[in-house]
N, C-alpha and C positions, 0 to 999 in steps of 0.2 A: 495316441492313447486319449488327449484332449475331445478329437472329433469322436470316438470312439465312446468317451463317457457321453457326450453330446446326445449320442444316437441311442444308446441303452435309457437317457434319462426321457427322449422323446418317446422311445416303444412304452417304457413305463406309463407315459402318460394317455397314449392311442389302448391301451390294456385296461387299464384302469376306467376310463371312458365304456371301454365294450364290458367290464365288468359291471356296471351302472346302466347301463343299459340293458344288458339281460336281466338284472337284480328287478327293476323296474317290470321287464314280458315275464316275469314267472318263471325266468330261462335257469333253474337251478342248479344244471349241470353247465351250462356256456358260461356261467356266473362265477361256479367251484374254479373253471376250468382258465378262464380270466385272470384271477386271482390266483393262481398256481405260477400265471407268468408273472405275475408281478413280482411272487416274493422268490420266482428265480432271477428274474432282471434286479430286485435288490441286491442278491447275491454277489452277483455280476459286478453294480455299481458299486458295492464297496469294495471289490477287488480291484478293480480300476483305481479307486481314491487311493488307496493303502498303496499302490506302485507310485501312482502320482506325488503321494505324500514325500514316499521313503525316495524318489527321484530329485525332487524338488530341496528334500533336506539333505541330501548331498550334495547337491549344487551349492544350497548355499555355504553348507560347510567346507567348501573347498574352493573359498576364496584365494585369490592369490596373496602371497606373501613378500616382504621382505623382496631383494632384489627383483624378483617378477613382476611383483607390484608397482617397483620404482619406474622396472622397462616398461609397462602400461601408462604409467600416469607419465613418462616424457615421450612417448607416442604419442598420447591423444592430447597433452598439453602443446608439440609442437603443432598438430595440427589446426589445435586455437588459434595457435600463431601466425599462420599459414593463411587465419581465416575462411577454413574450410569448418564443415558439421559435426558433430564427435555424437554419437549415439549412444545410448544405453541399452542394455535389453531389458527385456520386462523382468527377467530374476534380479538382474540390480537392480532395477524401479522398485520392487516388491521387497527387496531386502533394505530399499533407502526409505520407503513410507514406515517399513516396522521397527527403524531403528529412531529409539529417542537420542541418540547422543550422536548421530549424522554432524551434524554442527562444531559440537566440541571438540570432536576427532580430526579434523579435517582445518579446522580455522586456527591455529597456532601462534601465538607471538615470534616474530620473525627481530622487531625489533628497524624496522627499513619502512621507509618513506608508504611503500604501497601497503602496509597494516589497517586490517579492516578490525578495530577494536570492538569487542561485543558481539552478540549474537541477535542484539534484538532480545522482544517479547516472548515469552515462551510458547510455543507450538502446542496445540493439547493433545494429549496423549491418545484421544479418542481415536485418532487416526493407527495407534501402533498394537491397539483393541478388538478391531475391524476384520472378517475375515476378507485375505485378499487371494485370486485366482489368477492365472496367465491365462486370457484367452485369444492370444492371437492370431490371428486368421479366424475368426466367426464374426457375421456379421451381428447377431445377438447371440445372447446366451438366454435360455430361459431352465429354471427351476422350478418342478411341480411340487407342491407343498399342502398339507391333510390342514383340512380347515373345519370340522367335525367330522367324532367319528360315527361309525356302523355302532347304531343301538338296538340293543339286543331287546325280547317281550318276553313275561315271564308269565304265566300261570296254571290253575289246578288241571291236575291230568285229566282228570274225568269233567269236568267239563270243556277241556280244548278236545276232547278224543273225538276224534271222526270230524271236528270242524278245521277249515283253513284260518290257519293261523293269521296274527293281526301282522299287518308287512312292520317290518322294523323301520327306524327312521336311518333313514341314507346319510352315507359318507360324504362329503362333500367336499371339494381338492379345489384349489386355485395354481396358477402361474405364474411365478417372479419373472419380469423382464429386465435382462439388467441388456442397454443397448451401449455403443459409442456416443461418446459427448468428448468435444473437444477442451481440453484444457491447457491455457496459454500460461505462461509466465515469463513475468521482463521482471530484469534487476539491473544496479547500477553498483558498477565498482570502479577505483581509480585507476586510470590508465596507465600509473606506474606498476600496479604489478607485473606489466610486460615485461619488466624489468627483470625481474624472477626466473629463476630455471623453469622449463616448463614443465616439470614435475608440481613445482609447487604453486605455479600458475594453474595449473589444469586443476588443482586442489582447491585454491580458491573460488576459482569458477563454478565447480562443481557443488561445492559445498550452498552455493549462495544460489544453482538454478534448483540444487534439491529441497532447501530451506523455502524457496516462494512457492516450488510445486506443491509440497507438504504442508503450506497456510492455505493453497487454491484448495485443495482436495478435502481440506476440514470444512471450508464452508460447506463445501458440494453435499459431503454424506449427511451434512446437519437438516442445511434449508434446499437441496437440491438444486435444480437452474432453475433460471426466470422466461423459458418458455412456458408459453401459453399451457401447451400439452408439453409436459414434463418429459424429457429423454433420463437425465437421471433420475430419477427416483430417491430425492434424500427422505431422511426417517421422517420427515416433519409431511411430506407427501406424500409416502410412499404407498404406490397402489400396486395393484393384478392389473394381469391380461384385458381381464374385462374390466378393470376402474373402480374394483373394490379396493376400499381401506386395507392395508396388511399391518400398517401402524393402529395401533391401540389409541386412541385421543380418550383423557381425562383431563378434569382441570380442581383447580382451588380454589379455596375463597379466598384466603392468605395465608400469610405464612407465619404458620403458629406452633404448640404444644403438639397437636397432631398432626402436622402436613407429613412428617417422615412415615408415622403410622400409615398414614392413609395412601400415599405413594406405593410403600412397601406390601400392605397386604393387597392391593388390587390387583396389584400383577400376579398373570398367572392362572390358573385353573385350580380349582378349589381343595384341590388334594395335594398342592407345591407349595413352596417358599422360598423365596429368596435364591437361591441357587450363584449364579454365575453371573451374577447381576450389580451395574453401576449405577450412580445416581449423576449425572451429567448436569450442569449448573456453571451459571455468570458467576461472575466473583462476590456480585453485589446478591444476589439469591443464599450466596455461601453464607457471607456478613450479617444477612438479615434473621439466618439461623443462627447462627454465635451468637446476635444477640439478643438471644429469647431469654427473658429470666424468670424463677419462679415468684410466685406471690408470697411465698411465705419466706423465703431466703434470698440471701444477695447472688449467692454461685449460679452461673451459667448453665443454660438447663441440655446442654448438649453439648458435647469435649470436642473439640476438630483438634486433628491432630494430621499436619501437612508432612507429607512424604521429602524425599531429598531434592528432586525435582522441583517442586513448590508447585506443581502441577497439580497433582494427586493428593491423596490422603484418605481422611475416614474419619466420620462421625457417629458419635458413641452417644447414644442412649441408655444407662442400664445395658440391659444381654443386648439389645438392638444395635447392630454396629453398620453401617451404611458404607460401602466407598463410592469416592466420589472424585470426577474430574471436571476442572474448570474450561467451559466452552467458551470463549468470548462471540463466536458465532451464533450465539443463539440467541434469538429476540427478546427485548424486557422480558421478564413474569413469565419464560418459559423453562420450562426444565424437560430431560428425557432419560426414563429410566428403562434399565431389562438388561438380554444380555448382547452385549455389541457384539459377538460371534456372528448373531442371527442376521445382521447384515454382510454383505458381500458387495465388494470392492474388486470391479475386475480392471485390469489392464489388455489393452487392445494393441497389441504393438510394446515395441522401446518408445525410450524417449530421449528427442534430438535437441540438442542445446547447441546455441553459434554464438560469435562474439560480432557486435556490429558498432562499429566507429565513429558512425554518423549522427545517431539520433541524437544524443549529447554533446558532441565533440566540443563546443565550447565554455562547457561546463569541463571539460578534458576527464569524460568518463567512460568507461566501456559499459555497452548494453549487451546485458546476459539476455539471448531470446532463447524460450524452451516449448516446446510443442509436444500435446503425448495426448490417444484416447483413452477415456476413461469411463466407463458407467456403475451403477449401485443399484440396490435394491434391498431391500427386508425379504430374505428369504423363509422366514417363519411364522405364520398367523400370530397377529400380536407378539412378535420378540421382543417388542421396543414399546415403549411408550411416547408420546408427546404428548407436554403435560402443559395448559396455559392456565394463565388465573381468570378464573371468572367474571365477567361483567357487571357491575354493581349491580345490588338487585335479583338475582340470580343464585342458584345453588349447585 
């Protein structure tokens, strides 16, 4: 079904192409006739998505339980043991990226020598916001996406009668590439939890190769990779097929009484607002609003008010209410707002974790190693913003 929405979203796009191109020879019937397939291949393609969906949330929902679960986790824990690979597949990869409490559920006070206390800094949630796809087996994925639309021409009868009409201005489409990019992660844990039953060693393990995948993968979708010519595509680069922009760049001058105004109403097309949309920020970006005060009173001129996570939350303006999570990924003075759906997070494969003895051993630690593809992209003209601050001098 994968390869199958694959092929419905390319004819969509070879359609749409011959639509535009007739539209362009005058062709008004190869044109109507274009355009018929497209909005039956839409048809199609959400048929396809709705099975995918309702298959996908079944899978997840019918994780294993209670004794099944134990027999799984001292399976793949003895094979820790064993020193052999323990895989994931991409429905657990995708069910371990969107889960915020991965961590807490999994790392427990045992109370024994091998106790890994804490979880560390907190994860940002941007990752559990993100839409994510299985596309395993495809060498890329690509999504066609309306980047303006077909503009209609309006006027008097009697003077258009008998003349051709003035052409409308064309639709114009782009393509998301979301490709493989490899993503590594190494951790360090003490080599007494071998100690452990391998139920509750495979848990440890696991807990700590999902926790660095899920820090690797926040950079990734924020600033992408540091190739030259980008393989992922994070928001902050995120381009088309052909090397246009799909991210939105605006900037500041600083951070004031209106930077949330002015954030908030740009995004978007002039007949929308706000929707389904975050405000993404450093910690010190967050602090620098808090501590805005007005001129005429002492009280703080905008409420943050931090969710249970300490992650998230929302800042209130009067009716203006913003949310917002904190990135540490993201460069001084930048912020990105819109809605993180319109990004797409694919997985190319499971992902493989081993235990290896060596690289620490005199430190007497075990090395968590993890390997898994992964690519991204902005599947939506302008979904996202990258927002930096301005250059002195500058507006």
């Amino acid at each position: 079904m994968k390869r199958k929405l694959i092929q419905l979203a390319n004819d969509r796009t070879a359609a749409l192409d011959a639509a535009k191109a007739a539209f362009e020879a005058g062709n008004q019937a190869e044109y109507d006739s274009q355009m018929e397939k497209v909005t039956n291949l839409n048809d199609e393609i959400q048929k396809v998505q709705n099975f995918l969906h309702e298959q996908e949330r079944q899978v997840l929902e019918n994780v294993p339980t209670g004794a099944e679960a134990r027999d799984m986790a001292e399976e793949r824990g003895s094979q820790l043991m064993r020193g052999e690979a323990v895989s994931f597949s991409p429905v657990e990869v995708r069910r371990a990226l969107n889960s915020v409490t991965i961590g807490g559920t999994l790392v427990q006070p045992t109370g024994a020598d091998s106790e890994i206390h804490g979880e560390g800094a907190a994860i940002s949630s941007i990752l559990d916001m993100v839409s994510v796809e299985d596309l395993t087996g495809l060498g890329q994925y690509e999504v066609p996406y309306l980047i303006t639309e077909l503009g209609a021409q309006v006027g008097k009868i009697d003077t258009n009668s008998g003349v051709a009409r003035t052409g409308s201005t064309d639709p114009t489409f782009g393509i998301a590439q979301i490709k493989p990019y490899e993503a590594t992660v190494t951790a360090y844990v003490d080599r007494n939890i071998a100690k452990l039953t391998p139920a509750r060693y495979y848990e440890k393990v696991q807990a700590q190769a999902l926790r660095a995948l899920r820090k690797k993968v926040v950079g990734l979708i924020v600033n992408g990779d540091s190739e030259n010519t980008h393989v992922f595509q994070g928001i902050k680069n995120a381009t088309n097929k052909a090397g246009t922009a799909i991210v939105q760049a605006e900037t500041y001058t600083a951070i004031d009484v209106n930077t949330l105004d002015n954030i908030y109403f740009a995004y978007g097309a002039d007949t929308e607002l706000g929707g389904t949309t975050t405000l993404f920020l450093t910690k010190a970006e967050l602090k620098a609003i808090g501590a805005l005060r007005g001129t005429n009173e002492k009280g703080r001129l905008f409420k943050i008010t931090p969710s249970g996570n300490g992650n998230t939350g929302v800042i209130a303006d009067g009716g203006l209410v913003v949310p917002y999570v904190l990135v540490s990924d993201l460069a001084a003075d930048a912020m990105i707002y819109g809605n993180p759906l319109t990004f797409l997070l694919g997985l190319f494969g499971g992902y493989e974790i081993r235990i290896d003895e060596s690289v620490k051993s005199i430190e007497r630690m075990h090395t968590i190693l993890g390997d898994v593809a992964v690519g991204g992209n902005i599947i939506e003209h302008h979904g996202l913003e990258y927002i930096t601050k301005a250059a002195a001098g500058t507006t």
